[in-house]
Each structure stands twice: as structure tokens, then as C-alpha cells.
C-alpha positions in Angstrom: 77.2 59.4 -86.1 74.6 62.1 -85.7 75.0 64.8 -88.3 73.5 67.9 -88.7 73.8 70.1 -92.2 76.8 67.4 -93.1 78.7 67.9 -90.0 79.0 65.2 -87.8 77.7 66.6 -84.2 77.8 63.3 -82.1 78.9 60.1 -81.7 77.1 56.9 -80.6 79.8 54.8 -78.7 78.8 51.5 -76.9 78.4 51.5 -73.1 81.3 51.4 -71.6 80.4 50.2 -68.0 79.8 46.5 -69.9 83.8 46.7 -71.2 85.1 48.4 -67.4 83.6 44.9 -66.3 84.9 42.6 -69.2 88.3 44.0 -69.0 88.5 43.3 -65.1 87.2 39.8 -65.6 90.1 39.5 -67.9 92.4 40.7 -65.2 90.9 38.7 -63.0 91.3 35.4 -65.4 94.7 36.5 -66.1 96.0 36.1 -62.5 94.3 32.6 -62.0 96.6 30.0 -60.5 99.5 32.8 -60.2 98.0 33.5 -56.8 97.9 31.6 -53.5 95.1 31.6 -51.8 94.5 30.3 -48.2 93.4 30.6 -44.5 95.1 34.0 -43.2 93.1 34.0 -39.9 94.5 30.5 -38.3 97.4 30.5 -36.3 100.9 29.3 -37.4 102.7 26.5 -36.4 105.9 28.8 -35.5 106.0 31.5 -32.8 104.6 35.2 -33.2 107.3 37.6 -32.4 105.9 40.7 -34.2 105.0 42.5 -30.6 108.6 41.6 -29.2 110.6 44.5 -28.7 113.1 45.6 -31.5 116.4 44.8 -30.7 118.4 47.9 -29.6 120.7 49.2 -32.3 124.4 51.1 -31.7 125.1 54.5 -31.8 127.1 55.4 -34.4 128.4 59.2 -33.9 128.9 60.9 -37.7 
């Protein structure tokens, strides 16, 4: 503490940009082997029907 006539004035706190990266780290560390992690660019084995057209839905009058 920085004081000045026996008031304290300011504080010296650590930096903080080295715990904003230790705490992600421990994220990070946290969610090893929870996640699956693989190729999401090669094809499937299965056919790709996301661009078919939807299937048409009934009217239903209120």
C-alpha cells in the first residue's frame, strides 16, 4: 500500500493479465479428455441430406 499522511492512497495488486491466462489454462486442463476431437472436413460414410428440400407440412386452420 502507498500511503500518504497515514492514509492509504493506492494499492499495488499483481498483474493480472498472468492470472486471465492461468485461469484459462485451468479451463482448458479442466475439459481434457471430456471433449472429442477429430477430422470435421472428411466426408461421412452416410448420405448428406441437409440441401434436400424440407418435407411439406399440413395446414392446420386455428
Amino acid at each position: 500500500m502507498i500511503t500518504s499522511h497515514g492514509k492509504t492512497i493506492a494499492r499495488i495488486v499483481p498483474d493480472r493479465q498472468d492470472d486471465k491466462r492461468e485461469a484459462a489454462l485451468k479451463r482448458l486442463a479442466a475439459l481434457r479428455g471430456k471433449m472429442i476431437v477429430g477430422d470435421i472436413l472428411s466426408s461421412l460414410d452416410e448420405e448428406w441430406t441437409g440441401l434436400s428440400p424440407l418435407p411439406r407440412l399440413p395446414i392446420v386452420p386455428h
